[in-house]
C-alpha positions as CSV (number, residue, x, y, z in Angstrom):
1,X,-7.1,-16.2,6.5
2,X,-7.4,-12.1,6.8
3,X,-4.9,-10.2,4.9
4,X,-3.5,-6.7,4.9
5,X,-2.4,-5.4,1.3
6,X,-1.1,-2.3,-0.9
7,X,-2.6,-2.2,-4.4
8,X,-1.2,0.2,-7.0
9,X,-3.8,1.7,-9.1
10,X,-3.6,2.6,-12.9
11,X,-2.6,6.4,-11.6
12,X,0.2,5.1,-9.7
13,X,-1.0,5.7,-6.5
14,X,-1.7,3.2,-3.7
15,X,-4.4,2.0,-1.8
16,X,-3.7,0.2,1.0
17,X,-7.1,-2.3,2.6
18,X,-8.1,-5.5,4.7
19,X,-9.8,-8.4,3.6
20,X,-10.3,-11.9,4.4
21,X,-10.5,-13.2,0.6
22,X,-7.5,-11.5,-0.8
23,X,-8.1,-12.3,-4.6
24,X,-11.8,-11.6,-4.4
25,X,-11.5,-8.5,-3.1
26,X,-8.4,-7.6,-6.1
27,X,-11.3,-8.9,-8.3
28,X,-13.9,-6.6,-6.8
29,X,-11.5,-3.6,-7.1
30,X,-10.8,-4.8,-10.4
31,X,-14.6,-4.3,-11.1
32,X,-15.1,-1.1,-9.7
33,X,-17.2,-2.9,-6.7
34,X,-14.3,-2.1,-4.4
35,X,-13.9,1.3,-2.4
36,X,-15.2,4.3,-3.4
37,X,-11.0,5.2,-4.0
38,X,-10.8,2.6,-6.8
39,X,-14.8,2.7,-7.8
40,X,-13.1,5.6,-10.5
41,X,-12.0,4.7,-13.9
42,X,-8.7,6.5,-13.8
43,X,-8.2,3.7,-10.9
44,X,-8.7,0.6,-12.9
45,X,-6.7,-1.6,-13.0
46,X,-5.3,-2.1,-10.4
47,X,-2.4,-4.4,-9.2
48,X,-1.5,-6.3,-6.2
49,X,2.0,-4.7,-4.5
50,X,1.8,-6.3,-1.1
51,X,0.3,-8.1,1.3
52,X,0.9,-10.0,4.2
53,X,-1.4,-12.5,6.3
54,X,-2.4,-13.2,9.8
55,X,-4.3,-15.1,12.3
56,X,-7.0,-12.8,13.1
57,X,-8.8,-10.3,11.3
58,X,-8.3,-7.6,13.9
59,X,-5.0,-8.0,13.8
60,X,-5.1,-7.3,9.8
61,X,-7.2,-4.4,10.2
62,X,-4.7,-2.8,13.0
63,X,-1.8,-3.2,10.4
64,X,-4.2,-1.7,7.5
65,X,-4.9,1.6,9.4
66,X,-1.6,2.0,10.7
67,X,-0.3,1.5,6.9
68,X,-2.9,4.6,5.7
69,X,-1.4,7.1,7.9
70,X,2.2,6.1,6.2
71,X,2.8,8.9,3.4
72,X,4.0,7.4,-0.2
73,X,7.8,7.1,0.8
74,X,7.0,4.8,3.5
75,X,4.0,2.6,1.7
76,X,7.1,2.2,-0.9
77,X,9.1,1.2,1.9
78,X,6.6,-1.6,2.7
79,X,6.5,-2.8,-0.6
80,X,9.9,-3.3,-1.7
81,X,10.9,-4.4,1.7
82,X,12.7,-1.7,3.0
83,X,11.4,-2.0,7.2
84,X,14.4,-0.7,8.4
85,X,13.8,2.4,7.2
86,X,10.9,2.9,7.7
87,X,11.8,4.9,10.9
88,X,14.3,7.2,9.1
89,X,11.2,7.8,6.7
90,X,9.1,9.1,9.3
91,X,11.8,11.6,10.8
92,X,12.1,15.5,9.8
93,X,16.0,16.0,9.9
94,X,17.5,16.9,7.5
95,X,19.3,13.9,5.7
96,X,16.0,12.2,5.9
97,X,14.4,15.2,4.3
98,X,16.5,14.9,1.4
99,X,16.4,10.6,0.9
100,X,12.6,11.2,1.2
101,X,13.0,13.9,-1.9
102,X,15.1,11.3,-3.8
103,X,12.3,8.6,-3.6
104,X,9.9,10.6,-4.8
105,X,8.6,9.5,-8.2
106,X,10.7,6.1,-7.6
107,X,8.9,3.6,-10.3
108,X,7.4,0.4,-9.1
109,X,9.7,-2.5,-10.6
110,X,7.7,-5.3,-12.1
111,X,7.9,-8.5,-10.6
């Protein structure tokens, strides 16, 4: 079945992809035989965060560029959960200007 998922890298920062072998493809990041993002050093390792699986691999891929235009705020979002807020997230006012400043730096918790 395809998959849509969020890996966090060694640097903390995410990279979100599509696949239709989820663990192979962690493996191949894993290697440095993934993406040019996680091909660097500073990269490795990297962690599975999310994923979520479907029916069709278009429908995977749909959800895996729609995820990469998401800033960090609302790929956390994603991760922990958070869907609902994902709206407030991508608004400019000012109340969510300032949640979005709060989450900054929020640490991954380990599962």
């Amino acid at each position: 079945m395809p998959f849509t998922y969020i890996i966090e890298c060694a640097d903390g920062s995410y990279y979100v992809g599509s696949t239709w072998d989820l663990g192979r493809r962690i493996d191949e990041h894993n290697r440095g035989q993934g993406s040019a993002y996680t091909r660097r050093a500073r990269r490795r390792p990297v962690k599975l965060a999310w994923s979520a699986e479907f029916e069709r691999i278009e429908d995977a891929y749909e959800l895996e560029k729609h995820i990469q235009g998401y800033g960090r705020e609302k790929r956390q979002a994603v991760i922990d959960g958070r869907i609902e807020d994902l709206k407030m997230l991508a608004s400019r006012s000012w109340t969510s200007l300032e949640i979005k400043k709060a989450l900054r730096g929020h640490v991954l918790k380990d599962e």
